[in-house]
C-alpha positions in Angstrom: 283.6 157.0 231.1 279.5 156.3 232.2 280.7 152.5 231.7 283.3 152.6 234.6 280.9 155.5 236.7 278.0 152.2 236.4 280.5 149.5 237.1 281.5 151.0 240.2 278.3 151.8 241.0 277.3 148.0 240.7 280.6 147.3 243.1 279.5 149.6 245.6 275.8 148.1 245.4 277.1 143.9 246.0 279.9 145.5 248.7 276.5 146.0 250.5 275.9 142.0 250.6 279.0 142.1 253.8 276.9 144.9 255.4 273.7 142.8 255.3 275.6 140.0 256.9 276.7 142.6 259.5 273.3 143.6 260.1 272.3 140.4 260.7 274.8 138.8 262.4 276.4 141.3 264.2 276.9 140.5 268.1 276.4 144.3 269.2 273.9 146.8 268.5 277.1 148.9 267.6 278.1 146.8 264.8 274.9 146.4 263.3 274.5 150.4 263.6 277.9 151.0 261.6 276.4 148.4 258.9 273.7 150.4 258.5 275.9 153.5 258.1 277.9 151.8 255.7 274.0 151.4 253.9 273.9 155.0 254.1 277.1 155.6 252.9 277.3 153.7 250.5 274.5 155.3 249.0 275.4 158.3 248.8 278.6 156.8 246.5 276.2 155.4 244.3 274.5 158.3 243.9 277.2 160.8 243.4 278.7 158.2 240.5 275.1 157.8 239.0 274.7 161.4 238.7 278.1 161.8 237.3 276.9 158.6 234.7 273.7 160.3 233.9 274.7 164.3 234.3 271.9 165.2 236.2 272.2 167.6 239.1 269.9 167.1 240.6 271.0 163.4 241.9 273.5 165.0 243.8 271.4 166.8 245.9 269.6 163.5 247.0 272.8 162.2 248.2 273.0 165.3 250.1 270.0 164.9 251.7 271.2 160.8 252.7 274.8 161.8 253.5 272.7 164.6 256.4 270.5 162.1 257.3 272.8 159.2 258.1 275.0 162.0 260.0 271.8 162.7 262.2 270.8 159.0 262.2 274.3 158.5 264.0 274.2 161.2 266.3 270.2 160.2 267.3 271.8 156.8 267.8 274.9 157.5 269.9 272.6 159.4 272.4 270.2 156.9 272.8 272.8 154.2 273.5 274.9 156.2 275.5 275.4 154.7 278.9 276.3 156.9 281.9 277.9 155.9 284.9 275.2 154.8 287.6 276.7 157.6 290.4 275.2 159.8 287.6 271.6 158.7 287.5 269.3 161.3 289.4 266.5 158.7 290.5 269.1 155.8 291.5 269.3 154.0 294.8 270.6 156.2 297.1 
């Protein structure tokens, strides 16, 4: 059973190779932030299965930790890229 948790693993981890080509080809700053949440949650996969392959606990609190972080990393980034509609803007042209 740790054989198939670790081959998985190592599917999940060369799955990331079409997120890298996302990140650097993508033609929006959208697409190249939902690569790098596919990064983020595809790290938390290989975590959970490596701590199920190695039976350590305490593994699963790291990914956790990542699967908060990339939910905070989104939110940080859907606010800063957030446009609002110019009518909106309290020092525009009047």
């Amino acid at each position: 059973m740790n054989l198939l948790y670790l081959g998985l693993a190592v599917l999940l981890i060369l799955t990331l190779a079409a997120g890298l080509w996302r990140i650097l080809r993508g033609p929006t700053p959208a697409d190249r932030m939902l690569a790098a949440q596919l990064f983020g949650t595809t790290a938390v996969a290989v975590l959970l299965l490596l701590a199920e392959a190695s039976g350590q606990g305490a593994v699963r609190d790291v990914a956790l930790v990542f699967a908060l972080l990339a939910a905070v990393t989104m939110v940080a980034f859907v606010r800063r890229s957030w446009t609002q509609d110019p009518e909106d803007e309290p020092y525009g042209d009047p």
